[in-house]
TORNUMAR-41604 format. One line per field, with one value per residue (C-alpha): residue in one letter; y, x, z; residue number from 1. Coordinates in steps of 0.25 Angstrom, whole numbers, plus 5000, padded with zeros to 4 digits. Layout:
N
resn (A; ...) $
y (Y; ...) $
x (X; ...) $
z (Z; ...) $
resi (NUM; ...) $
This chain:
183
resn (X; X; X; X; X; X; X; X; X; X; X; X; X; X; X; X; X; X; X; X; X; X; X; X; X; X; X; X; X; X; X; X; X; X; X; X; X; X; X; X; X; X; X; X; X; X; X; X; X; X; X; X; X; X; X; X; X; X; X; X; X; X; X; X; X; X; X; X; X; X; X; X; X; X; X; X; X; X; X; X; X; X; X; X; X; X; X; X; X; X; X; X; X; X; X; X; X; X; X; X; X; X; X; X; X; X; X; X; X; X; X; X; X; X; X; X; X; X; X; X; X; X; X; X; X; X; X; X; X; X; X; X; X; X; X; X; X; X; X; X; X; X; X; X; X; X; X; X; X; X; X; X; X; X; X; X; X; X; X; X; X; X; X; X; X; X; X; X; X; X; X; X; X; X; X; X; X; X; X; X; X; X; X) $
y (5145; 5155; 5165; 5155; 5151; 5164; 5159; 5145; 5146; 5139; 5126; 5130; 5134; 5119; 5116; 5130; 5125; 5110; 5118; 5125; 5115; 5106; 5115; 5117; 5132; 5138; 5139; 5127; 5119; 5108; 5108; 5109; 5097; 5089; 5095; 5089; 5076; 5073; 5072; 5080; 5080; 5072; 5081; 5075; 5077; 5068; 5056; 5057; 5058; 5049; 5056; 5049; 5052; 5046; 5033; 5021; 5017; 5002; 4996; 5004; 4996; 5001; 4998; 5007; 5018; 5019; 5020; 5031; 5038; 5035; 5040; 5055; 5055; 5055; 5065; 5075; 5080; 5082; 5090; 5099; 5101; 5106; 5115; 5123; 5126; 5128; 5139; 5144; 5145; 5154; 5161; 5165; 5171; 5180; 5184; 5187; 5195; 5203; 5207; 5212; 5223; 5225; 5236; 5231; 5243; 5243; 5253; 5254; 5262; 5279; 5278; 5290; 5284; 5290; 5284; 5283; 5291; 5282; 5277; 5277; 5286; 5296; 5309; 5323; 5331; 5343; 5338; 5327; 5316; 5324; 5321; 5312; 5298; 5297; 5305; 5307; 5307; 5295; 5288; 5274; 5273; 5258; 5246; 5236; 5223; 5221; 5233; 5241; 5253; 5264; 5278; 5293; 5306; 5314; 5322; 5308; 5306; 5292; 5286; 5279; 5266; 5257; 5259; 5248; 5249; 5250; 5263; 5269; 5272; 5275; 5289; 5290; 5305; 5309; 5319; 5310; 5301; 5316; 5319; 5306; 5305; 5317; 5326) $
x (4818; 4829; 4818; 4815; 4829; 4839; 4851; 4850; 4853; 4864; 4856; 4846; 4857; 4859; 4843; 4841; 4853; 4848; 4834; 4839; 4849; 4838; 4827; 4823; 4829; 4821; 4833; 4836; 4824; 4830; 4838; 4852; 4851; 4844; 4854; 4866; 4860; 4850; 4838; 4830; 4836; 4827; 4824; 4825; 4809; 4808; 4813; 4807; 4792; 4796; 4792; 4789; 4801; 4810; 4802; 4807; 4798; 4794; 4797; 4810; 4823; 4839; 4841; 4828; 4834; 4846; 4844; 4833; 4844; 4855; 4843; 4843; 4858; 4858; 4843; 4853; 4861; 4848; 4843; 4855; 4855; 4840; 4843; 4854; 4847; 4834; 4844; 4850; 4835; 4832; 4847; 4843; 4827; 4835; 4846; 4835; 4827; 4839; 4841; 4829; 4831; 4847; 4849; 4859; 4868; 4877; 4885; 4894; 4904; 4902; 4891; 4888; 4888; 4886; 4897; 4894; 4899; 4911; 4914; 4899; 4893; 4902; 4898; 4903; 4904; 4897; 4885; 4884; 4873; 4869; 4882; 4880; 4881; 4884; 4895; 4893; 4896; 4907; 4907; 4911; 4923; 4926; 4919; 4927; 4921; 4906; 4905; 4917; 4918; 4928; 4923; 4927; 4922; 4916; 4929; 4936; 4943; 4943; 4941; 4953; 4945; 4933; 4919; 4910; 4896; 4888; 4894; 4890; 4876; 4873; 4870; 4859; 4857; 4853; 4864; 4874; 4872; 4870; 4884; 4890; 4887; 4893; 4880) $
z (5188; 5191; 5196; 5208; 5210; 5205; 5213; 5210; 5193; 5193; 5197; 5186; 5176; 5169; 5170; 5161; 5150; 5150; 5146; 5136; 5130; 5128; 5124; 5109; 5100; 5092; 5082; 5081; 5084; 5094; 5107; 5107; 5115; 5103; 5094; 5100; 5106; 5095; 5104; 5116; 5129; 5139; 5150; 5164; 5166; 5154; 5161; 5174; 5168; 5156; 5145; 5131; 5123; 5135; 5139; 5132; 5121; 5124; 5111; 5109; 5111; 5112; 5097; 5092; 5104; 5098; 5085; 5087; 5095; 5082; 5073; 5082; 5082; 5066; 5067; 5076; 5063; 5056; 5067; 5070; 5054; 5055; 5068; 5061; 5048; 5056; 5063; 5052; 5046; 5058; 5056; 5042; 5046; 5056; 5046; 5036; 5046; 5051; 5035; 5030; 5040; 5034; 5024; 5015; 5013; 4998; 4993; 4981; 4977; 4977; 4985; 4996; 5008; 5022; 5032; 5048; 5056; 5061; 5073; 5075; 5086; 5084; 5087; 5081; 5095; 5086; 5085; 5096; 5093; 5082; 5074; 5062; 5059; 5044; 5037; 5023; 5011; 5007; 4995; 4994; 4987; 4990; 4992; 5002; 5003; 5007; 5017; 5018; 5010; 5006; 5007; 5002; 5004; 4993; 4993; 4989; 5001; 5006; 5019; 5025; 5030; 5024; 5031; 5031; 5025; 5039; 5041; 5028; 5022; 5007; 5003; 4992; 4986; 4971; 4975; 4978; 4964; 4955; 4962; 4960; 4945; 4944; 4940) $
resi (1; 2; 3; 4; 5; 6; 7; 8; 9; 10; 11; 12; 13; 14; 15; 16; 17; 18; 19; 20; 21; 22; 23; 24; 25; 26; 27; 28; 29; 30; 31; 32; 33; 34; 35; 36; 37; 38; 39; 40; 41; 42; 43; 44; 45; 46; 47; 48; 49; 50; 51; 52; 53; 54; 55; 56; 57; 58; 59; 60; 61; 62; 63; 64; 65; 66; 67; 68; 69; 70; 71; 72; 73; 74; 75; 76; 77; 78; 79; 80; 81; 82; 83; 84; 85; 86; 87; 88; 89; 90; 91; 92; 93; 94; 95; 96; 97; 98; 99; 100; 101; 102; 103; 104; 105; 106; 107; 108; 109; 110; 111; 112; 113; 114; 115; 116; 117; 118; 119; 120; 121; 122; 123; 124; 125; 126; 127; 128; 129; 130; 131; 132; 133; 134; 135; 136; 137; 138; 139; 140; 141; 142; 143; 144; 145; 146; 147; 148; 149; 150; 151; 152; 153; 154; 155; 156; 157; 158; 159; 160; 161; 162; 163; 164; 165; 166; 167; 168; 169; 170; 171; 172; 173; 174; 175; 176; 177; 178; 179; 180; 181; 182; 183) $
């Protein structure tokens, strides 16, 4: 539609909204339409070629109309019920998916660790691009909550401030363990 008029979609602009208000999610299996008014919107092209859901049903009264309308009004909380644990279904298949390619990283105390290079991107200007990324070896000395770690040197010196665990990477050696035993 914009193709055919580009300067004219400010006119088009409501038709495009009332489209999507009233059209069906994927996550959520309805409209958000339905969702607030407990029933489909009736499209003006429904009225003017009469479709079945809008024509009067011959032997439907006022009475029987209203009470099917009271009976969608109490069908709305169910329905919004179902739409949000049908999202929230879809909410957990994502999270899952987006875990199984998560490496869980755990470290425990005097572990050797490499730590990033921080701030990250910087460069020694001795051997440009070619400068490393990972400064080893720290042992952890500390364990601060969930993901922050105190670290210190193999010379014992500490290190002022916590590093979180994204920056560091554990160091697995049959050296390292001979050494730390004390072999």
């Amino acid at each position: 539609m914009i193709e055919e008029k580009p300067r004219a979609w400010h006119d088009l602009l409501p038709e495009a909204l009332w489209v999507y208000r009233v059209s069906k999610r994927s996550a959520t299996g309805t409209s958000p339409y339905a969702l607030t008014y407990g029933h489909d919107a009736i499209v003006p092209m429904e009225l003017k070629v009469r479709f079945l859901r809008v024509t009067e049903r011959p032997g439907q009264e006022e009475k029987d109309y209203a009470q099917a309308m009271a009976q969608e009004l109490e069908d709305l909380e169910q329905s919004r019920l179902n739409a949000y644990n049908l999202m929230h279904a879809q909410k957990q298949i994502a999270v899952r998916s987006y875990n199984k390619k998560v490496k869980q990283r755990t470290f425990a105390k005097d572990d050797l660790v490499w730590r990033a290079v921080l701030p990250i991107g910087t460069k020694d200007p001795r051997f440009g691009k070619f400068s490393h990324n990972w400064e080893w070896p720290f042992i952890i000395e500390r364990i601060l909550g969930r993901v922050a770690f105190q670290l210190r040197d193999r010379d014992g010196e500490w290190h002022n401030f916590p590093i979180n665990g994204q920056c560091l990477k554990k160091y697995t050696s049959s050296l390292w363990e001979t050494a730390k035993n004390g072999l």
